[in-house]
N, CA, C and O atoms as a GROMACS GRO file, in nm:
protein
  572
    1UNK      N    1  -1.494   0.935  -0.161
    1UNK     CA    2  -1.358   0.952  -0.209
    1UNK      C    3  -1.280   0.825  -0.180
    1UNK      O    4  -1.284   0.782  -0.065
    2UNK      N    5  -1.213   0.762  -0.266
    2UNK     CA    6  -1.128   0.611  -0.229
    2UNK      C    7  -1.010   0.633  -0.165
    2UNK      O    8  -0.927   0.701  -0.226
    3UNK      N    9  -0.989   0.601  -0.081
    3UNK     CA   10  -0.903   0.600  -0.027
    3UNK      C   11  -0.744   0.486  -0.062
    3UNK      O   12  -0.746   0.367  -0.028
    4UNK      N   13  -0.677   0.521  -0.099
    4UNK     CA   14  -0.534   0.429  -0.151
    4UNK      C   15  -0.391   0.463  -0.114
    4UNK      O   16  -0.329   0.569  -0.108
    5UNK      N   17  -0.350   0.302  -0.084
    5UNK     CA   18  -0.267   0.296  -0.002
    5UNK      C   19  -0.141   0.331  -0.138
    5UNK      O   20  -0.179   0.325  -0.255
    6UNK      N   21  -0.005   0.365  -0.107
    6UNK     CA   22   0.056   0.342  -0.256
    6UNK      C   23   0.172   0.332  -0.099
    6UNK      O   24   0.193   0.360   0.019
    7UNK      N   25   0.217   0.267  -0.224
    7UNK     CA   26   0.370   0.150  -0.127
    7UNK      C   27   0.467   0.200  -0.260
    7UNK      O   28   0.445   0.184  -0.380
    8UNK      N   29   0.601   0.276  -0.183
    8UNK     CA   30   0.737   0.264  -0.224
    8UNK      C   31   0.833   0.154  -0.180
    8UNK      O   32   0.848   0.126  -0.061
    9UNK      N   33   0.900   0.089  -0.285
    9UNK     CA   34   0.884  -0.047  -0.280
    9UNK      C   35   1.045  -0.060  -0.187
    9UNK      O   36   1.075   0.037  -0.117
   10UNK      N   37   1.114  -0.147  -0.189
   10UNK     CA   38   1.295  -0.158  -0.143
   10UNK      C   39   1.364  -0.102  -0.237
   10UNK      O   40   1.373  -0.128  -0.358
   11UNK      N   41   1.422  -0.011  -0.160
   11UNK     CA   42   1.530   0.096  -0.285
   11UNK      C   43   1.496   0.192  -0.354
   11UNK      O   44   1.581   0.248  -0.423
   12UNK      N   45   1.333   0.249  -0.352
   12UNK     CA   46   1.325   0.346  -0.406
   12UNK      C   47   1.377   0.472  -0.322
   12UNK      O   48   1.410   0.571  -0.387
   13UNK      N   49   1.386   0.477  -0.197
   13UNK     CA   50   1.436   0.614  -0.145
   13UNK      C   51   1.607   0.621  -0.240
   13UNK      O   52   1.673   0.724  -0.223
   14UNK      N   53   1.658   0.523  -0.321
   14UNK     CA   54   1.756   0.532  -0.336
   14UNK      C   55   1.782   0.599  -0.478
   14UNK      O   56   1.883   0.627  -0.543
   15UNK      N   57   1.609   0.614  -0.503
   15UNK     CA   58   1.634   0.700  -0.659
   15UNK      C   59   1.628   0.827  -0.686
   15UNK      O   60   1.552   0.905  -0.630
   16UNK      N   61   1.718   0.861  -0.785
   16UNK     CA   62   1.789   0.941  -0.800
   16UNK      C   63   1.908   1.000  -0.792
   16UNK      O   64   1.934   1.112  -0.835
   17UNK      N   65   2.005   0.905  -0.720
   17UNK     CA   66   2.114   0.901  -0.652
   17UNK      C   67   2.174   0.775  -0.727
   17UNK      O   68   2.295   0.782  -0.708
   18UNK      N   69   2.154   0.694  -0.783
   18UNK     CA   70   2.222   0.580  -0.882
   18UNK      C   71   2.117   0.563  -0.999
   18UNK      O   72   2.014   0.630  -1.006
   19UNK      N   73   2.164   0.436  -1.116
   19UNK     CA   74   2.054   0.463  -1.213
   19UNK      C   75   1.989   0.569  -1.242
   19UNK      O   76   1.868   0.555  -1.224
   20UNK      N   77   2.014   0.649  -1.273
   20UNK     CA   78   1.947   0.771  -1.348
   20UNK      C   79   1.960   0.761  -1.454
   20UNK      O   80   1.909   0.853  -1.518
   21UNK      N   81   2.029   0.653  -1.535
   21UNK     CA   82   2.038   0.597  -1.696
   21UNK      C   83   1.844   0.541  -1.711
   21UNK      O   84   1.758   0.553  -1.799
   22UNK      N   85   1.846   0.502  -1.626
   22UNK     CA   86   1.710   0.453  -1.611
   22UNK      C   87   1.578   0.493  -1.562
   22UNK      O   88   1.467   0.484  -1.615
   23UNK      N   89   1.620   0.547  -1.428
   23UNK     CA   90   1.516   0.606  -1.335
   23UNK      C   91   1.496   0.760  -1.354
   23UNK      O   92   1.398   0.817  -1.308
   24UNK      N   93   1.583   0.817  -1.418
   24UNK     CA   94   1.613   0.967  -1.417
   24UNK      C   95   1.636   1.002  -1.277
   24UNK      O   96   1.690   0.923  -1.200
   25UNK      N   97   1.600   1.112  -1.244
   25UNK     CA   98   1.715   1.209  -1.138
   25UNK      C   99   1.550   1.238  -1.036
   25UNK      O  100   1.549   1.337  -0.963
   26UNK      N  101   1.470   1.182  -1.039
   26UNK     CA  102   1.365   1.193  -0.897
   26UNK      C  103   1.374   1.167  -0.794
   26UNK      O  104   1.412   1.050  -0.797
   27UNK      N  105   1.365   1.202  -0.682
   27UNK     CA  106   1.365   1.106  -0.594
   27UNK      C  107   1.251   1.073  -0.569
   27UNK      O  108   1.149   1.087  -0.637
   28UNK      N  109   1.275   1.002  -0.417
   28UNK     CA  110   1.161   0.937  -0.359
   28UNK      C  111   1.065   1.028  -0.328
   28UNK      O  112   0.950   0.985  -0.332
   29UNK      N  113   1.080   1.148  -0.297
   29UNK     CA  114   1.053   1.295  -0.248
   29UNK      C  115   0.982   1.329  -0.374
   29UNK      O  116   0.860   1.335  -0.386
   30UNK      N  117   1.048   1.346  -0.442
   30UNK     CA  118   0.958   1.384  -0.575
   30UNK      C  119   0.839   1.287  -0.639
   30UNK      O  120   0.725   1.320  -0.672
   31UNK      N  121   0.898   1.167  -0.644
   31UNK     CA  122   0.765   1.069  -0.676
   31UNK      C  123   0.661   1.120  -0.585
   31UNK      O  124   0.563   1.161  -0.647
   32UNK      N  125   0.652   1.130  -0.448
   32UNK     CA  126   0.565   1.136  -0.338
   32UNK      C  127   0.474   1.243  -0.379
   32UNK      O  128   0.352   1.222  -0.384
   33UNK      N  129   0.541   1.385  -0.418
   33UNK     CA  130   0.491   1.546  -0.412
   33UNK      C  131   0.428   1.501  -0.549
   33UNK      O  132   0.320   1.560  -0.560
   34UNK      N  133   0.458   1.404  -0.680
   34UNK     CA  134   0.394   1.430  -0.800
   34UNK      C  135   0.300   1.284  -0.768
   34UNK      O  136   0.244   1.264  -0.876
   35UNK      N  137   0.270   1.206  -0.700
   35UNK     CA  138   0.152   1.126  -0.686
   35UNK      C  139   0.105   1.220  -0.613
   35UNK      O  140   0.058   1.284  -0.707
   36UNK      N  141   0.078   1.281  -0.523
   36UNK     CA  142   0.037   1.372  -0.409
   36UNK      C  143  -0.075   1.465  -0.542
   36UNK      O  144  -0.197   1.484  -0.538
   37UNK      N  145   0.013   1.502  -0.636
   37UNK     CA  146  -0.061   1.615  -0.682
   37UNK      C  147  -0.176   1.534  -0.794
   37UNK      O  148  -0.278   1.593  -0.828
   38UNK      N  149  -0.148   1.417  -0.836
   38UNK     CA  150  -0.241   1.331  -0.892
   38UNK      C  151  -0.337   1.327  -0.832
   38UNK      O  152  -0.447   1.343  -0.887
   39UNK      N  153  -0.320   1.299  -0.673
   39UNK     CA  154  -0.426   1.209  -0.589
   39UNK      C  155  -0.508   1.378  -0.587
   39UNK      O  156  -0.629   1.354  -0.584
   40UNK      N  157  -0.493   1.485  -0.588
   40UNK     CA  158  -0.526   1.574  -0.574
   40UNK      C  159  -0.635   1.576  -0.637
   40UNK      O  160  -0.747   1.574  -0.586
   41UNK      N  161  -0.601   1.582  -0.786
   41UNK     CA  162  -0.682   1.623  -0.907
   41UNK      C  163  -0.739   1.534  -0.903
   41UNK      O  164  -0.850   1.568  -0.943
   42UNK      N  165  -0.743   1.398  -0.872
   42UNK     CA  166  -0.855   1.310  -0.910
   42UNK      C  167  -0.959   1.275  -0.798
   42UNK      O  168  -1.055   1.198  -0.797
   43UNK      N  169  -0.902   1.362  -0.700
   43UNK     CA  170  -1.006   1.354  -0.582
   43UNK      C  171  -0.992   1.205  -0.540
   43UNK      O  172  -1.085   1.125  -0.556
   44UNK      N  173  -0.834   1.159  -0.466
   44UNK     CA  174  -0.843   1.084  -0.414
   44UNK      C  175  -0.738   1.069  -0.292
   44UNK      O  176  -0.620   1.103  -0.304
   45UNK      N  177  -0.803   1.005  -0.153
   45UNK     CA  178  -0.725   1.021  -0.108
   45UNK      C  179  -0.635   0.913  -0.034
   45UNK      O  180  -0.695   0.811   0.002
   46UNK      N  181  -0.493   0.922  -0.005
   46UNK     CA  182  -0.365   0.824  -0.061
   46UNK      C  183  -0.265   0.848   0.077
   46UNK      O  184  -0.226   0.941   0.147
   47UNK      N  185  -0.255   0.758   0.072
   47UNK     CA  186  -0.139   0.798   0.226
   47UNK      C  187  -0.019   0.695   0.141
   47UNK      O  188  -0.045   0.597   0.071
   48UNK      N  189   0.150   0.767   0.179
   48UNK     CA  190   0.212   0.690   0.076
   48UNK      C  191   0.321   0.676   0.220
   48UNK      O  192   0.342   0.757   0.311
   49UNK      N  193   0.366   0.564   0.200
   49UNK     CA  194   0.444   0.395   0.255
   49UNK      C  195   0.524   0.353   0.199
   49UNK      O  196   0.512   0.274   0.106
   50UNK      N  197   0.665   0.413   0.262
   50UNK     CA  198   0.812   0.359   0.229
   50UNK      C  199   0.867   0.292   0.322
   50UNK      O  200   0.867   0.340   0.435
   51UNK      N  201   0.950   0.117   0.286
   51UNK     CA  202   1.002   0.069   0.359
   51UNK      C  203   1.071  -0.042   0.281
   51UNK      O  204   1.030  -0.120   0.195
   52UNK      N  205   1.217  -0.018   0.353
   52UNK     CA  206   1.315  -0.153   0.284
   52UNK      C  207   1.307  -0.235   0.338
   52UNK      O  208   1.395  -0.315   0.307
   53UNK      N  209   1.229  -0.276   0.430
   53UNK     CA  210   1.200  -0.376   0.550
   53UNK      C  211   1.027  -0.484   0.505
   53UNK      O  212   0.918  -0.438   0.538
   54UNK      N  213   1.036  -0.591   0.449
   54UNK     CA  214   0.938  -0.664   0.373
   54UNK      C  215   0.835  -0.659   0.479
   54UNK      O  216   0.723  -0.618   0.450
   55UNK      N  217   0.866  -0.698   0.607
   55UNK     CA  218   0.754  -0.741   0.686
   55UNK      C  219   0.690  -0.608   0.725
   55UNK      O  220   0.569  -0.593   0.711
   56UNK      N  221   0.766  -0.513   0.774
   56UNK     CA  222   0.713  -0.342   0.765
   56UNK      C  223   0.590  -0.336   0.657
   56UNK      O  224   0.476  -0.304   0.689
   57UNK      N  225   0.633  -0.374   0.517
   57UNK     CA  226   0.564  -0.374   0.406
   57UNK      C  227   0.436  -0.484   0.448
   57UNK      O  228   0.326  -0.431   0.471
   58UNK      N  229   0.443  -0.580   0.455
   58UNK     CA  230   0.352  -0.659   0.433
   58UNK      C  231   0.252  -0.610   0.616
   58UNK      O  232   0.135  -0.647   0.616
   59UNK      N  233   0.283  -0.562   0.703
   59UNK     CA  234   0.210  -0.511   0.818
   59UNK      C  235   0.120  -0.411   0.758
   59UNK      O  236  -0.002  -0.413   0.777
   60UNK      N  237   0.197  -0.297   0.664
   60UNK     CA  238   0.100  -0.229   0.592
   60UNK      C  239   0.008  -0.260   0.537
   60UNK      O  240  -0.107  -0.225   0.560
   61UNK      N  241   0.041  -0.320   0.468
   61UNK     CA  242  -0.055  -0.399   0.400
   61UNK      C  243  -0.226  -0.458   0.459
   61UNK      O  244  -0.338  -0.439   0.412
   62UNK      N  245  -0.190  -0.517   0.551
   62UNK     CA  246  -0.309  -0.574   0.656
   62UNK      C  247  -0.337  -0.461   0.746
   62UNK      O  248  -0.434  -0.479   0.819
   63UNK      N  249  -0.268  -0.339   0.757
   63UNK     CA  250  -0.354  -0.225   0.875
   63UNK      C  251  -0.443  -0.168   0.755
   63UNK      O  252  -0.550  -0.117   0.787
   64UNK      N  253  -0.424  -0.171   0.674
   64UNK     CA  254  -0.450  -0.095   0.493
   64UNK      C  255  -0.633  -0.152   0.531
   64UNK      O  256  -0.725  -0.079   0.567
   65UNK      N  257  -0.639  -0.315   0.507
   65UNK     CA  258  -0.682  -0.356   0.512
   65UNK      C  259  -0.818  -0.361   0.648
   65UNK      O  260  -0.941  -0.367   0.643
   66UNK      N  261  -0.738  -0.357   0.735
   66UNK     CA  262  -0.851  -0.341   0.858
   66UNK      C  263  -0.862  -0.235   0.884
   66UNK      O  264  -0.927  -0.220   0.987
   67UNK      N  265  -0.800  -0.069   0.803
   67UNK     CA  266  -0.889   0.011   0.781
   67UNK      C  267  -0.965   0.078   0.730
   67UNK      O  268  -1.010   0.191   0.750
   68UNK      N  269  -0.987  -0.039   0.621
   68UNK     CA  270  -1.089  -0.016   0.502
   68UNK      C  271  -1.067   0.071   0.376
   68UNK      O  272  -1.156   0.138   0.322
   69UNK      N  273  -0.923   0.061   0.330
   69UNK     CA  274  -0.870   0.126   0.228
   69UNK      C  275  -0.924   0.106   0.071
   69UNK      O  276  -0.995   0.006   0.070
   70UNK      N  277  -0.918   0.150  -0.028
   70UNK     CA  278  -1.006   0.098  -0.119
   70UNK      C  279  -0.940   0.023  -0.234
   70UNK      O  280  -0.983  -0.059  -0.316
   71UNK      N  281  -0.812   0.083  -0.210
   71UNK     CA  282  -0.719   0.009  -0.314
   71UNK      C  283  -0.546   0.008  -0.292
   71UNK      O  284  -0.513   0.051  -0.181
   72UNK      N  285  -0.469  -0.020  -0.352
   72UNK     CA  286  -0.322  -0.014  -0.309
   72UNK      C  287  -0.261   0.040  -0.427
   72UNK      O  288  -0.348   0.084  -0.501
   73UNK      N  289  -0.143   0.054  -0.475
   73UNK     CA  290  -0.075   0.077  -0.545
   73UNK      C  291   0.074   0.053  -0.481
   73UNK      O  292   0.116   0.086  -0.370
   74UNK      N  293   0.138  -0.013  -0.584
   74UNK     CA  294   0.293  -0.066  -0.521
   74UNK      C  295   0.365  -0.036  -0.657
   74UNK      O  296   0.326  -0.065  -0.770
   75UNK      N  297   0.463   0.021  -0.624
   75UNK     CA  298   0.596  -0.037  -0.745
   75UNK      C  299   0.710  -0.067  -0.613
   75UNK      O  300   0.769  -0.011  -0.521
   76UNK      N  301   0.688  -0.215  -0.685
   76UNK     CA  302   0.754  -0.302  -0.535
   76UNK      C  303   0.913  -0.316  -0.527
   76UNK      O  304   0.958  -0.349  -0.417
   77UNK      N  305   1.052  -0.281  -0.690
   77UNK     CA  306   1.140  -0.205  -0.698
   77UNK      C  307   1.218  -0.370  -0.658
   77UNK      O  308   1.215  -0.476  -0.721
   78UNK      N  309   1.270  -0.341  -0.557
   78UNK     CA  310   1.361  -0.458  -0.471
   78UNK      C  311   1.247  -0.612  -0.441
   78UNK      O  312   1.271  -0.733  -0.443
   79UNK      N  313   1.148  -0.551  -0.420
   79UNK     CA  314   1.082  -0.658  -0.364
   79UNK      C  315   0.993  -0.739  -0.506
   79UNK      O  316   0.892  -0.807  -0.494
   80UNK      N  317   1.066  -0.708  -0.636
   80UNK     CA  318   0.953  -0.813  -0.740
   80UNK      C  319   0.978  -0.921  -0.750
   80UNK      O  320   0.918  -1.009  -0.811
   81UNK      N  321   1.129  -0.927  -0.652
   81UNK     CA  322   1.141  -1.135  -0.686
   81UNK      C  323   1.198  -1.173  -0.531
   81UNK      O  324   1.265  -1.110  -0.449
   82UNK      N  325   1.148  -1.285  -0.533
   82UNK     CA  326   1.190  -1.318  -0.424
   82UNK      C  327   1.096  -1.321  -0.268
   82UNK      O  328   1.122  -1.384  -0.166
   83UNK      N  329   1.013  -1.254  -0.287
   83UNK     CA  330   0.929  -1.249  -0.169
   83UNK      C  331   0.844  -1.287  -0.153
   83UNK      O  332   0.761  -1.197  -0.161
   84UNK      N  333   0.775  -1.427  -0.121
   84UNK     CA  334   0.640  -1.489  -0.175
   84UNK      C  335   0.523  -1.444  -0.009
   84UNK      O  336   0.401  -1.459  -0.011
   85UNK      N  337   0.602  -1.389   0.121
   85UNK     CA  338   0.551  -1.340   0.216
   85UNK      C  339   0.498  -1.217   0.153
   85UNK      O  340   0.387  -1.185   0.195
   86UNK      N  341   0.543  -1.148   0.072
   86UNK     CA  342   0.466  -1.032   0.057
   86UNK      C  343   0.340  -1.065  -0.053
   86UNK      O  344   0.225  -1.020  -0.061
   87UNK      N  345   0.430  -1.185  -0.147
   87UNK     CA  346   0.288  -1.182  -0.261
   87UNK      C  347   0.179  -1.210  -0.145
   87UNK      O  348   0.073  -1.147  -0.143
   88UNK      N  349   0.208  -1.305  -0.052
   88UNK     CA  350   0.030  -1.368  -0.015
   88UNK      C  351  -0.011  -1.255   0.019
   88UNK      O  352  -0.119  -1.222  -0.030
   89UNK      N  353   0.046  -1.174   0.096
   89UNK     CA  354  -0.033  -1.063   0.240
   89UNK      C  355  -0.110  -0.960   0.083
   89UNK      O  356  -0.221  -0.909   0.096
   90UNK      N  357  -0.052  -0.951  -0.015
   90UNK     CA  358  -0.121  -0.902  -0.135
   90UNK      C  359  -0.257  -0.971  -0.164
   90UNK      O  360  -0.370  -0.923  -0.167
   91UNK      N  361  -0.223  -1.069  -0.181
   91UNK     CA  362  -0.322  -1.164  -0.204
   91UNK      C  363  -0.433  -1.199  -0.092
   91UNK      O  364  -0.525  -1.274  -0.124
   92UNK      N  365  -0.425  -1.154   0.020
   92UNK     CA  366  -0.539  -1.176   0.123
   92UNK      C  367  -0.569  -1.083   0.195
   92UNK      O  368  -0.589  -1.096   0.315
   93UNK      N  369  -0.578  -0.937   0.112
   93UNK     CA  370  -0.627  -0.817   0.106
   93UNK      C  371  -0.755  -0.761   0.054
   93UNK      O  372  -0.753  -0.697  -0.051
   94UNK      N  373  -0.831  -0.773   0.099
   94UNK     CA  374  -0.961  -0.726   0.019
   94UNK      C  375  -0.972  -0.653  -0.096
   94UNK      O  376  -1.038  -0.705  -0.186
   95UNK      N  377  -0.914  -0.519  -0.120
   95UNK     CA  378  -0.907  -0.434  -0.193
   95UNK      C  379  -0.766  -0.480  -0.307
   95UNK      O  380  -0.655  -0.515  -0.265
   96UNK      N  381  -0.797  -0.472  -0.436
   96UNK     CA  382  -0.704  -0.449  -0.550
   96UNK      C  383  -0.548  -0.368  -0.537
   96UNK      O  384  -0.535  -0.264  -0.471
   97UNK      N  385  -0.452  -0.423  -0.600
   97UNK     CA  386  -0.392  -0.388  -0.561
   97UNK      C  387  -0.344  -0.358  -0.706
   97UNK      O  388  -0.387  -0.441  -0.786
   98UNK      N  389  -0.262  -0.254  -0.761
   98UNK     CA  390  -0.195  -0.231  -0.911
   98UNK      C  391  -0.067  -0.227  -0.851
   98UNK      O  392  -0.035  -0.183  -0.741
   99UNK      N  393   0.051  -0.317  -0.999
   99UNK     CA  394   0.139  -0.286  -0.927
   99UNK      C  395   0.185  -0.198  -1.045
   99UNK      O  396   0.138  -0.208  -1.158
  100UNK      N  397   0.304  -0.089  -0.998
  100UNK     CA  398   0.353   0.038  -1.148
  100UNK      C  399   0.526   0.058  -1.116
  100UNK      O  400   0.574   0.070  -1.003
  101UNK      N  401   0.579   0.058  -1.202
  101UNK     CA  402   0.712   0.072  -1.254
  101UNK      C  403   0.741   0.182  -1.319
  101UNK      O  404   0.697   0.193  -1.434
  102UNK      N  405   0.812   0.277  -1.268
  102UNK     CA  406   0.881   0.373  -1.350
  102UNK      C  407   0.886   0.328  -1.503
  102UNK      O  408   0.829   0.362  -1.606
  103UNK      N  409   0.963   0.252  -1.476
  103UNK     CA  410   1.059   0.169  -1.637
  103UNK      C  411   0.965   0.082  -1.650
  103UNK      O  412   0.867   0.063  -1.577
  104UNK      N  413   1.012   0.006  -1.789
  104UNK     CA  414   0.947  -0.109  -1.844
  104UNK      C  415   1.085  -0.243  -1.782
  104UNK      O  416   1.190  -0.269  -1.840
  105UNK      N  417   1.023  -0.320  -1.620
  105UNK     CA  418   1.126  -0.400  -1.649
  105UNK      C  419   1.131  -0.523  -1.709
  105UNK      O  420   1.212  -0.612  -1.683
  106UNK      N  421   1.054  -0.526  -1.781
  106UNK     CA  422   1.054  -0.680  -1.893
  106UNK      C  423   1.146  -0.641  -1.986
  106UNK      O  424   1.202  -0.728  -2.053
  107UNK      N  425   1.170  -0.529  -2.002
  107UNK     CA  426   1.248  -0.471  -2.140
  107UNK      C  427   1.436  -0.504  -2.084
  107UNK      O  428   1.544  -0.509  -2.142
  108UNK      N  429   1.397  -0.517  -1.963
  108UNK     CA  430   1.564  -0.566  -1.906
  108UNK      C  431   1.572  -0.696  -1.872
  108UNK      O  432   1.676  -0.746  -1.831
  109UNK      N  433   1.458  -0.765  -1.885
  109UNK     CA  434   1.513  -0.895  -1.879
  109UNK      C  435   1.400  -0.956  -1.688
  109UNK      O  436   1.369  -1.050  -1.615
  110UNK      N  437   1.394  -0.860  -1.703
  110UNK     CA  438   1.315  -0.861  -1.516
  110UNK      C  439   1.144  -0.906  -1.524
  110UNK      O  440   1.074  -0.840  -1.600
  111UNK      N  441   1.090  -1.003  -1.455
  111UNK     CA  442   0.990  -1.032  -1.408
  111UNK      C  443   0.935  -0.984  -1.332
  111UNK      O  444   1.032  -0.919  -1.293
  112UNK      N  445   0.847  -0.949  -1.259
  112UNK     CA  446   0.761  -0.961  -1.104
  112UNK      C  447   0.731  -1.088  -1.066
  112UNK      O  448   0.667  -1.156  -1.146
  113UNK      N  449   0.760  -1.130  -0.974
  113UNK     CA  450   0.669  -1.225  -0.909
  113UNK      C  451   0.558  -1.178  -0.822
  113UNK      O  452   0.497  -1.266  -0.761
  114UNK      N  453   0.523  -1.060  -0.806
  114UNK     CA  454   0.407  -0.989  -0.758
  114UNK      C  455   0.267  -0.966  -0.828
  114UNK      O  456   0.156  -0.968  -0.775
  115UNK      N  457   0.310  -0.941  -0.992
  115UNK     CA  458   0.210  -0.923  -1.060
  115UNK      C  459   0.137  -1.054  -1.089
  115UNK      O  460   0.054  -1.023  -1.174
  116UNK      N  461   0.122  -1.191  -1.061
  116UNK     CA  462   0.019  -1.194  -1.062
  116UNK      C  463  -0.104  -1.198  -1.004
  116UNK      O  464  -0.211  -1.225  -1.059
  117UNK      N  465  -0.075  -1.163  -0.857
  117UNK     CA  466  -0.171  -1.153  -0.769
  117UNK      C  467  -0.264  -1.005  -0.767
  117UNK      O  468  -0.372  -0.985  -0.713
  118UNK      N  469  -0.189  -0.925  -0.836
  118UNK     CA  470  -0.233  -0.783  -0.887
  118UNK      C  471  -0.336  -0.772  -0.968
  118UNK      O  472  -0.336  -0.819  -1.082
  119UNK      N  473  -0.438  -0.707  -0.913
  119UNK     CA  474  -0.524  -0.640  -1.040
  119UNK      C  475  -0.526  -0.611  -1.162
  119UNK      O  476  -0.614  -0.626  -1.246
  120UNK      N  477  -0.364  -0.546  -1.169
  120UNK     CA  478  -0.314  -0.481  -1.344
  120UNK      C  479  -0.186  -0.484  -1.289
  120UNK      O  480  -0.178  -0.526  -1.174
  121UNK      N  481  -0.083  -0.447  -1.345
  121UNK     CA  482   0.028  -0.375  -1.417
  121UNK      C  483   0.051  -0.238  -1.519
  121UNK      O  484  -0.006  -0.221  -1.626
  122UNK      N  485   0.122  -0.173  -1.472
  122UNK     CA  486   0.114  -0.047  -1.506
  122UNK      C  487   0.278  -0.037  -1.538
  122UNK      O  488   0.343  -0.010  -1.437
  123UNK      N  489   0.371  -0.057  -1.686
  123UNK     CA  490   0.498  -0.063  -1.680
  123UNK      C  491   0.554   0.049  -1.764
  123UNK      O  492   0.499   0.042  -1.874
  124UNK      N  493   0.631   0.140  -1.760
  124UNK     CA  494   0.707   0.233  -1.872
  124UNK      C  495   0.671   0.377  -1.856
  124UNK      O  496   0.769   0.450  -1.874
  125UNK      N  497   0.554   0.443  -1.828
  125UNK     CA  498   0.538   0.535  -1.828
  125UNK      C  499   0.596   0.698  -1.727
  125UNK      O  500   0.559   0.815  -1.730
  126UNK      N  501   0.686   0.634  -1.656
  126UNK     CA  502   0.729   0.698  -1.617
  126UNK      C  503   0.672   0.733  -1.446
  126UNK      O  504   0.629   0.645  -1.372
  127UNK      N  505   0.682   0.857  -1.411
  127UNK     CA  506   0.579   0.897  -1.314
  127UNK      C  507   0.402   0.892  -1.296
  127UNK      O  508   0.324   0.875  -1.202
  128UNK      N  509   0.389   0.922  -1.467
  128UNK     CA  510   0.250   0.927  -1.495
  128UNK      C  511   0.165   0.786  -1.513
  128UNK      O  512   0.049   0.776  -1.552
  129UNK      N  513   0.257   0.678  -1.473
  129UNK     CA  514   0.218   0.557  -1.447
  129UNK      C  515   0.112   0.584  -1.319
  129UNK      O  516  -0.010   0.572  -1.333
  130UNK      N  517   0.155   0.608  -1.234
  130UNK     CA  518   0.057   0.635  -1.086
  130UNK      C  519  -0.090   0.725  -1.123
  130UNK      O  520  -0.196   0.689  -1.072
  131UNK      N  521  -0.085   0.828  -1.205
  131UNK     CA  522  -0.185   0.879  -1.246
  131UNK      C  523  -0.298   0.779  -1.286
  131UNK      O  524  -0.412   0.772  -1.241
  132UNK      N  525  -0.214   0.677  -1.414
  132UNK     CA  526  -0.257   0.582  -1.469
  132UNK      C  527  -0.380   0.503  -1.377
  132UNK      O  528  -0.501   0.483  -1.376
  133UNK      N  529  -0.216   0.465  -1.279
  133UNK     CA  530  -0.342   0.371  -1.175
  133UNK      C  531  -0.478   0.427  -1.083
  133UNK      O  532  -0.593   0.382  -1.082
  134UNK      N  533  -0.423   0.535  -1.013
  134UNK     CA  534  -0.473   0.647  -0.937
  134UNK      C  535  -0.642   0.632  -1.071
  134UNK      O  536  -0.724   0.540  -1.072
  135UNK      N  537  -0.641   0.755  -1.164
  135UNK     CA  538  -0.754   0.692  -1.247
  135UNK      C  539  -0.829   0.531  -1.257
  135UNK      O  540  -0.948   0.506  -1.236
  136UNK      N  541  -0.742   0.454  -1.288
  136UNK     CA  542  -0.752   0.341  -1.304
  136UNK      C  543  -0.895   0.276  -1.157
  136UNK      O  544  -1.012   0.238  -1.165
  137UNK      N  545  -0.808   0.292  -1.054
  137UNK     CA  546  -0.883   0.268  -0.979
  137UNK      C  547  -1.032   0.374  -0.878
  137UNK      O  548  -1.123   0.333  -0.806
  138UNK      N  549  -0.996   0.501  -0.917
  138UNK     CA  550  -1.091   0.581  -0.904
  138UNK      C  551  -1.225   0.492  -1.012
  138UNK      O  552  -1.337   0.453  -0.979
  139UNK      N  553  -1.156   0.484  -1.140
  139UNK     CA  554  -1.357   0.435  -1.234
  139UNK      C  555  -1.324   0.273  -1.174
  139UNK      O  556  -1.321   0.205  -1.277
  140UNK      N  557  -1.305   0.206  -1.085
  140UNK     CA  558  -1.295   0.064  -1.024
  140UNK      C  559  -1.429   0.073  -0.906
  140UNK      O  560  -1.518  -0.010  -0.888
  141UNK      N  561  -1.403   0.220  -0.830
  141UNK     CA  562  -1.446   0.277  -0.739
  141UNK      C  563  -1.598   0.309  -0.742
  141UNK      O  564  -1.682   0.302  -0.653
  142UNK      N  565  -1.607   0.355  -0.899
  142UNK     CA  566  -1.739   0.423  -0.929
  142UNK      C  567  -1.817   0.259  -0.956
  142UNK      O  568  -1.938   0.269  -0.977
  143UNK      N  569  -1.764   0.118  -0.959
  143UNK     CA  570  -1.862   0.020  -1.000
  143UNK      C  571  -1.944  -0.033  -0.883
  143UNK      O  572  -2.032  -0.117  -0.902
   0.00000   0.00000   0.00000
């Protein structure tokens, strides 16, 4: 069974409570319980990691790592620009990392500077983006 890390990025505990033009009305709580029920069905298992604090984030990252996790998943939210401490600790992680977005933010004008150290990108689909990846990296798993 793969084991995956999924990282809530800076500011997502804050959704649902502003932007809901965008994010709709979930919270962080709810993202958690509907990846939870993904990781379920696809028989995988996911420990999920919230923090507005980068270096918090990027510590995860490397315990992830030295305990043999199989993959990551981030929608990194606050942290897609600006943080080149978090791209490396991404980048000198053994295991793949996807990063996924509620929204499409290219469609606003927004970059990552995360994605390119990422495996894939996963942008627009909503919640069922994580499924996306969650699958995604389950048949990664089976190679």
């Amino acid at each position: 069974m793969p084991k995956v890390l999924i990282i809530h990025g800076a500011g997502i505990n804050m959704r649902g409570k502003f932007q809901v033009e965008i994010f709709g009305t979930a919270t962080m709580e709810d993202y958690s319980k509907q990846i939870q029920k993904y990781a379920d069905e696809l028989e995988i298992e996911i420990e999920i990691f919230h923090s507005n604090i980068e270096g918090e984030v990027i510590d995860k990252f490397y315990q992830s790592h030295i305990d043999g996790f199989d993959a990551a998943i981030i929608n990194p939210a606050g942290y897609s620009t600006g943080h080149p401490a978090l791209v490396a600790a991404i980048s000198q992680v053994e295991f793949p990392t996807l990063e996924v977005h509620i929204s499409n933010p290219a469609a606003r004008g927004n970059n990552s500077e995360i994605s390119p150290v990422c495996k894939g990108v996963i942008t627009g689909f909503g919640l069922y983006g994580y499924y996306i990846g969650l699958k995604a990296i389950k048949e990664l798993d089976k190679k």
